[in-house]
DRENGUVO-556486 format. One record per residue: residue number from 1; x, y, z of N, C-alpha, C, CB in turn. Coordinates in steps of 0.02 Angstrom, whole numbers, plus 50000, padded with zeros to 5 digits. Glycine has a CB too. Example, Ala and Ser with C-alpha at 12.3 -4.5 7.8 and 13.67 -1.06 7.14 Angstrom:
2
(pt 1,(50660,49716,50390),(50615,49775,50390),(50660,49835,50390),(50565,49776,50452))
(pt 2,(50642,49888,50354),(50684,49947,50357),(50645,50002,50394),(50704,49970,50286))
***
This chain:
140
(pt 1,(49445,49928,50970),(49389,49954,51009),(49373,50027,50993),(49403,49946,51083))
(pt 2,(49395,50041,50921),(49404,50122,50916),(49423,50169,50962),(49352,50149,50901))
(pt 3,(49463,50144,51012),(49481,50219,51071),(49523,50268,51026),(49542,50197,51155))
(pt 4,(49558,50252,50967),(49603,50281,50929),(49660,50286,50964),(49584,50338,50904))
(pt 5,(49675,50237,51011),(49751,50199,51029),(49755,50128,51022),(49773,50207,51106))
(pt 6,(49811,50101,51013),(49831,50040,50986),(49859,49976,51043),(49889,50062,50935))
(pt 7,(49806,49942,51057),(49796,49900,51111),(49825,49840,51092),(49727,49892,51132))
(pt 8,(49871,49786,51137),(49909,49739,51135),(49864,49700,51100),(49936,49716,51195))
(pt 9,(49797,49683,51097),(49751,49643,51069),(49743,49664,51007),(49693,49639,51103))
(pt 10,(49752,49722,50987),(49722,49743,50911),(49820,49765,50873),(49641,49843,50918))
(pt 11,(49869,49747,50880),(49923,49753,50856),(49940,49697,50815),(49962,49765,50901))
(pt 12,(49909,49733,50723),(49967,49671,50698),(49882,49635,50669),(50035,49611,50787))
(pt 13,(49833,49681,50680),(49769,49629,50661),(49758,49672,50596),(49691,49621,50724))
(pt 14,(49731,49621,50563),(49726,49645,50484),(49659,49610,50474),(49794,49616,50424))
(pt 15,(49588,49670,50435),(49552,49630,50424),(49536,49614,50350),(49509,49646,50459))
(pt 16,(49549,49572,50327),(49550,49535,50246),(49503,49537,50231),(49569,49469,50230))
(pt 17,(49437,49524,50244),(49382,49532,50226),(49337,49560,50213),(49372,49521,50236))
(pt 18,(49356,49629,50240),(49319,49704,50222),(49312,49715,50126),(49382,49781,50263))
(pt 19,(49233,49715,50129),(49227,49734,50052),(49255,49767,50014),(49188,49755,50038))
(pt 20,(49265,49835,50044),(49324,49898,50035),(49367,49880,50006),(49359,49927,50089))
(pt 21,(49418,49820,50045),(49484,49818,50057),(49503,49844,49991),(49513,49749,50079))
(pt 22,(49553,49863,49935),(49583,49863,49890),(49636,49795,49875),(49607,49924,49896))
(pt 23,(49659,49766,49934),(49706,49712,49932),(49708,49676,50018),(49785,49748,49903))
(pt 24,(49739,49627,50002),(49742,49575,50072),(49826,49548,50061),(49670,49491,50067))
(pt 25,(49820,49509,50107),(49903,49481,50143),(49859,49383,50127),(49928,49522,50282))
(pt 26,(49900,49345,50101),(49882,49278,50099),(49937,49242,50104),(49847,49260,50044))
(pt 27,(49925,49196,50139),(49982,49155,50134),(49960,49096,50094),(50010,49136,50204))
(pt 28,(50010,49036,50061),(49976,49003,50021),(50070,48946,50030),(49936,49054,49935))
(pt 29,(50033,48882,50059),(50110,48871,50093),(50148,48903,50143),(50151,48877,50052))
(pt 30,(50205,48895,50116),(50250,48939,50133),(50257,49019,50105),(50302,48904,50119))
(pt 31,(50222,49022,50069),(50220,49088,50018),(50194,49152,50027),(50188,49076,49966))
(pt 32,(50218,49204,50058),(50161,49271,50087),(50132,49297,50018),(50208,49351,50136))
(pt 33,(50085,49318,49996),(50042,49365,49943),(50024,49419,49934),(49997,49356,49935))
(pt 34,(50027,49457,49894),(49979,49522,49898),(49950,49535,49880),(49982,49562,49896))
(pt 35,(49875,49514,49879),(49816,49502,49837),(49769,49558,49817),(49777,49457,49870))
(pt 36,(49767,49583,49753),(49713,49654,49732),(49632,49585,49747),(49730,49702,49602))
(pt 37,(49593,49637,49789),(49521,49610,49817),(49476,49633,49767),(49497,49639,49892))
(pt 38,(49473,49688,49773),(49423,49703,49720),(49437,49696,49659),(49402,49760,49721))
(pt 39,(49381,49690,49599),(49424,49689,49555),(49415,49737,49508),(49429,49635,49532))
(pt 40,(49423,49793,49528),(49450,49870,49506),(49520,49886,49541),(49391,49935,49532))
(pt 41,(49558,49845,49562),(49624,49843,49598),(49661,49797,49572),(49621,49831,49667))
(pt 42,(49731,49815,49552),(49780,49772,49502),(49839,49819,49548),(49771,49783,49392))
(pt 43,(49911,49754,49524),(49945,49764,49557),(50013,49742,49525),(49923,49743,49611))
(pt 44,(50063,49789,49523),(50126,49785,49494),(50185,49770,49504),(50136,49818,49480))
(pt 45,(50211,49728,49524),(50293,49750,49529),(50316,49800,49504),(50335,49710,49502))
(pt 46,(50355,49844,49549),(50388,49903,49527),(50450,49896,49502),(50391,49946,49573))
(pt 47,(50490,49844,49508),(50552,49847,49512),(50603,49776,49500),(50557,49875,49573))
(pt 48,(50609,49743,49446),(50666,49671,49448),(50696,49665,49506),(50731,49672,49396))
(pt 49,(50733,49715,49556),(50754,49726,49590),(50736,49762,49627),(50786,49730,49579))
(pt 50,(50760,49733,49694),(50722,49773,49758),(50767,49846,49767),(50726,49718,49843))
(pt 51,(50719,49855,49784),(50741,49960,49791),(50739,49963,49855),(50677,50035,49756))
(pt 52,(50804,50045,49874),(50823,50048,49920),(50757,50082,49987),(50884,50082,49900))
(pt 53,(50715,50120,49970),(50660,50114,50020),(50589,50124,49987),(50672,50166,50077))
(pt 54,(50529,50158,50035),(50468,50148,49977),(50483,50229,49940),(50367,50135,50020))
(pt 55,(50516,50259,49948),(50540,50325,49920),(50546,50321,49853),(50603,50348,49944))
(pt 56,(50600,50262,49839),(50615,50259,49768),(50539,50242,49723),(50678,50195,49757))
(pt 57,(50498,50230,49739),(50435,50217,49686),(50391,50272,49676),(50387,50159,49708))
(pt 58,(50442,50338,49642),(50390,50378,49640),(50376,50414,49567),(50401,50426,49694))
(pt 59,(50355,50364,49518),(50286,50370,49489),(50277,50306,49457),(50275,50430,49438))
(pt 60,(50205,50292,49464),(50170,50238,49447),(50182,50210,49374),(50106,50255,49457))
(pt 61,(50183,50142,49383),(50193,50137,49298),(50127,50140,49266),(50229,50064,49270))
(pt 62,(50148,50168,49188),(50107,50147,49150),(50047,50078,49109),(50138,50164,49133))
(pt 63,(50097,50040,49149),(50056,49980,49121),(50117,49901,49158),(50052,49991,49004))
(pt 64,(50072,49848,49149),(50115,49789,49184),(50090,49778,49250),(50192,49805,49191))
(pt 65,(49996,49802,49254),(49947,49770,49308),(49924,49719,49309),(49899,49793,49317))
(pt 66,(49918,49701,49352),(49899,49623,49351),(49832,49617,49417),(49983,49567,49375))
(pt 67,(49786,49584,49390),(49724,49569,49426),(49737,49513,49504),(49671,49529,49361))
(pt 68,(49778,49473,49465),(49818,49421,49525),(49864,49452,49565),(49862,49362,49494))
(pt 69,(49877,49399,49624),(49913,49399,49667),(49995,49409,49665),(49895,49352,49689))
(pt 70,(50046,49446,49678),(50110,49422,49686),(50125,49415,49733),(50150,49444,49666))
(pt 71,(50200,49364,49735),(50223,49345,49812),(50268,49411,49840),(50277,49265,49813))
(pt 72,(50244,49403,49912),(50283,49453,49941),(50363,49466,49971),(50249,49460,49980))
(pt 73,(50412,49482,49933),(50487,49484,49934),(50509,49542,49976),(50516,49491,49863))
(pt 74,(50549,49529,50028),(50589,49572,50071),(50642,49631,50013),(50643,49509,50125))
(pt 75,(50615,49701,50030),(50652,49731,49973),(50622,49765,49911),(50688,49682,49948))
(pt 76,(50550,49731,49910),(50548,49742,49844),(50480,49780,49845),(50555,49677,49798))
(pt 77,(50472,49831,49802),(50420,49881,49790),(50339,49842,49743),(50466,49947,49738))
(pt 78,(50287,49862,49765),(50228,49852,49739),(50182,49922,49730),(50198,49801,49782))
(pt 79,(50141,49920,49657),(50121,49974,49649),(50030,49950,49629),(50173,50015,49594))
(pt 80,(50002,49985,49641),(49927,49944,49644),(49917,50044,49611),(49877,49896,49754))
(pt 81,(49850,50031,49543),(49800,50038,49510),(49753,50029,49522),(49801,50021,49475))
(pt 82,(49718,50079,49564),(49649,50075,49583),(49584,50134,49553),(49658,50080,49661))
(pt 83,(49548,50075,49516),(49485,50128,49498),(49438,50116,49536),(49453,50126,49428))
(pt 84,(49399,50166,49573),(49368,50183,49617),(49297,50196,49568),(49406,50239,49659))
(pt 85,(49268,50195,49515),(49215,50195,49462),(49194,50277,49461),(49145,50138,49483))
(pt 86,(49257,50319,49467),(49220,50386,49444),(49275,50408,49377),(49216,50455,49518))
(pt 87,(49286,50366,49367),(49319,50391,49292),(49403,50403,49295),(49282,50472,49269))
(pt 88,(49427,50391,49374),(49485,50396,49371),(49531,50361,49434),(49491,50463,49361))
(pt 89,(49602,50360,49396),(49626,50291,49429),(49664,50331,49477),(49674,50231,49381))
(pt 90,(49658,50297,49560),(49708,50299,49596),(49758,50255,49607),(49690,50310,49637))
(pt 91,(49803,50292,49669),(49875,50242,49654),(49906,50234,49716),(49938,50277,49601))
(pt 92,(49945,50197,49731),(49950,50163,49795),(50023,50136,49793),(49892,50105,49805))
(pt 93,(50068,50121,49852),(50127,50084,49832),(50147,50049,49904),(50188,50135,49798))
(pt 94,(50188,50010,49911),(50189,49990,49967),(50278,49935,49946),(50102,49950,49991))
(pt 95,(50305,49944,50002),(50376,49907,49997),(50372,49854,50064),(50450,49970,50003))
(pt 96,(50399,49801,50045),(50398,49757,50095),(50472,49748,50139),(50376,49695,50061))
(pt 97,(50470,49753,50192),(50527,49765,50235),(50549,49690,50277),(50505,49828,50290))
(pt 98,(50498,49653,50274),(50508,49588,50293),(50432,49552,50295),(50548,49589,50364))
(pt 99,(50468,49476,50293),(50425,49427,50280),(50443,49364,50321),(50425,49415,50209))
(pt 100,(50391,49348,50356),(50401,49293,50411),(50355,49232,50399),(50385,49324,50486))
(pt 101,(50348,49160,50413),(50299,49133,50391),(50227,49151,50420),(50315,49074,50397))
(pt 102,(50234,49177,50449),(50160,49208,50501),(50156,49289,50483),(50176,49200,50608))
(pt 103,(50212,49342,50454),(50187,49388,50452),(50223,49424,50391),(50185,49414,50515))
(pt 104,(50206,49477,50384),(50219,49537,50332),(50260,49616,50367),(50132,49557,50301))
(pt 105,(50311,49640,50353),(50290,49709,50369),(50308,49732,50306),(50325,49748,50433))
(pt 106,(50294,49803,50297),(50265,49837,50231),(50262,49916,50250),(50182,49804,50207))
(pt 107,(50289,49974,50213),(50287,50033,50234),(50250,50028,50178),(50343,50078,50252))
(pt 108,(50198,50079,50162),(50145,50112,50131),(50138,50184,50114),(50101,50100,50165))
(pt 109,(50093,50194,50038),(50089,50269,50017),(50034,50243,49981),(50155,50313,49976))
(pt 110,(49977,50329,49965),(49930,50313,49954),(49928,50384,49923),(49891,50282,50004))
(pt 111,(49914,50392,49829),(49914,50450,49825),(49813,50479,49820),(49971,50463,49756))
(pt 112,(49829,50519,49850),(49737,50558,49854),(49735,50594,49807),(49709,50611,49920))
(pt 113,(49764,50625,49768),(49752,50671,49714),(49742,50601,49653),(49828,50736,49702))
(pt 114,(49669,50607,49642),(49650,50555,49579),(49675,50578,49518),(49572,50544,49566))
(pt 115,(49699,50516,49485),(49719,50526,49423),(49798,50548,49416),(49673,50574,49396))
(pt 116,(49845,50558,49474),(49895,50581,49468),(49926,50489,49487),(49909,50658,49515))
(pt 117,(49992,50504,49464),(50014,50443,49450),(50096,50441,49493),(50014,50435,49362))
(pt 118,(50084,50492,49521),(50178,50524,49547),(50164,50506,49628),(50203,50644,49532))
(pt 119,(50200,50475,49643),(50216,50463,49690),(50257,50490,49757),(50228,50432,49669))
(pt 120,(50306,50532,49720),(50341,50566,49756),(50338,50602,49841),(50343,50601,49715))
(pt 121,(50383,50573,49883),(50385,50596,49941),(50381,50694,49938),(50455,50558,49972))
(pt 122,(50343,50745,49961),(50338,50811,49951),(50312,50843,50028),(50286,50822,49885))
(pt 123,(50367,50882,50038),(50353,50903,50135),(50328,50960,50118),(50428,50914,50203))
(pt 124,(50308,50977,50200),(50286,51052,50217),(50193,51063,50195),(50346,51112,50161))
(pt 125,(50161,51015,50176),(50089,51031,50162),(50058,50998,50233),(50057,50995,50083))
(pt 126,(50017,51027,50260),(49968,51023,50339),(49916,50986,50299),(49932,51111,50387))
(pt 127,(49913,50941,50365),(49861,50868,50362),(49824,50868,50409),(49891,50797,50365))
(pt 128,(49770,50832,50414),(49734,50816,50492),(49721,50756,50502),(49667,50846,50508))
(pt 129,(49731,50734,50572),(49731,50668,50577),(49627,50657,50587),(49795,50643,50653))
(pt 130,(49609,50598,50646),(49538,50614,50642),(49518,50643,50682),(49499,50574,50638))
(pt 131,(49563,50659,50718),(49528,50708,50796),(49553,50794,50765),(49591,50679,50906))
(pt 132,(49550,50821,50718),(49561,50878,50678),(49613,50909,50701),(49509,50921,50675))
(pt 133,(49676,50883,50733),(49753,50900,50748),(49770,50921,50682),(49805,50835,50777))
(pt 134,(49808,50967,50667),(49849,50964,50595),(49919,50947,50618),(49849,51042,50547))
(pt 135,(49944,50929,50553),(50004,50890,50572),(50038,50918,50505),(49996,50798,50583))
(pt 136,(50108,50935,50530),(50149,50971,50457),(50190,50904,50447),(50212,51058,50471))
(pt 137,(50194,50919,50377),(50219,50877,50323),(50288,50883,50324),(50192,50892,50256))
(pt 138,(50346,50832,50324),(50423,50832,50309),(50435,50803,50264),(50465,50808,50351))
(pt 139,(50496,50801,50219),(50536,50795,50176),(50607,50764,50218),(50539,50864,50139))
(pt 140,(50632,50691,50208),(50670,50662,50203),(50745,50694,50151),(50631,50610,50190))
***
């Protein structure tokens, strides 16, 4: 309802269908997904092996995007390639923390500096949320 608080009715709602989206959640069977939507959005496995949080994925690979879907594994890191059509690619990562037949959870990173490919967790830089609060940055 946009109040910019998070109401028992809107917890956990995901909308898949937004043109925008960069990617969606599918299930297919038994099988959760993580589908690049647009298709200026590709999406990587980061890792043979699942890594210890979304920390460890910090810089994007070079190459090994994929336009399709992968299934979504408890543990394991995803890195999405996104060109946005101004000449340069952003980058995105997301680790999946669990997988239920009905749901997903997933911690998330999203780098804003276009064209940079590093991922890296970096504290102490001031942010604003949308009500123009700044909010200082930590380091784990």
């Amino acid at each position: 309802n946009a109040d910019a608080f998070v109401d028992d009715n809107e917890l956990g709602i995901v909308r898949g269908s937004q043109a925008g989206n960069d990617f969606r959640i599918s299930l297919a069977g038994s099988t959760v997904f993580i589908d690049p939507v647009r298709s200026a959005t590709q999406i990587a496995l980061y890792s043979m092996q699942p890594i210890d949080d979304l920390t460890s994925i910090d810089i994007a690979p070079v190459s090994g995007y994929l336009p399709g879907g992968l299934s979504a594994k408890p543990g394991f890191g995803y890195v999405f390639q996104i060109d946005e059509g101004d000449g340069l690619l952003r980058y995105g990562a997301l680790r999946v923390t669990h997988v239920g037949q009905q749901f997903i959870i997933f911690d998330w990173s999203y780098q804003t500096d276009a064209g940079n490919p590093e991922l890296l967790v970096r504290g102490g830089l001031p942010s604003a949320d949308e009500k123009g609060l700044v909010v200082k940055g930590h380091r784990r």
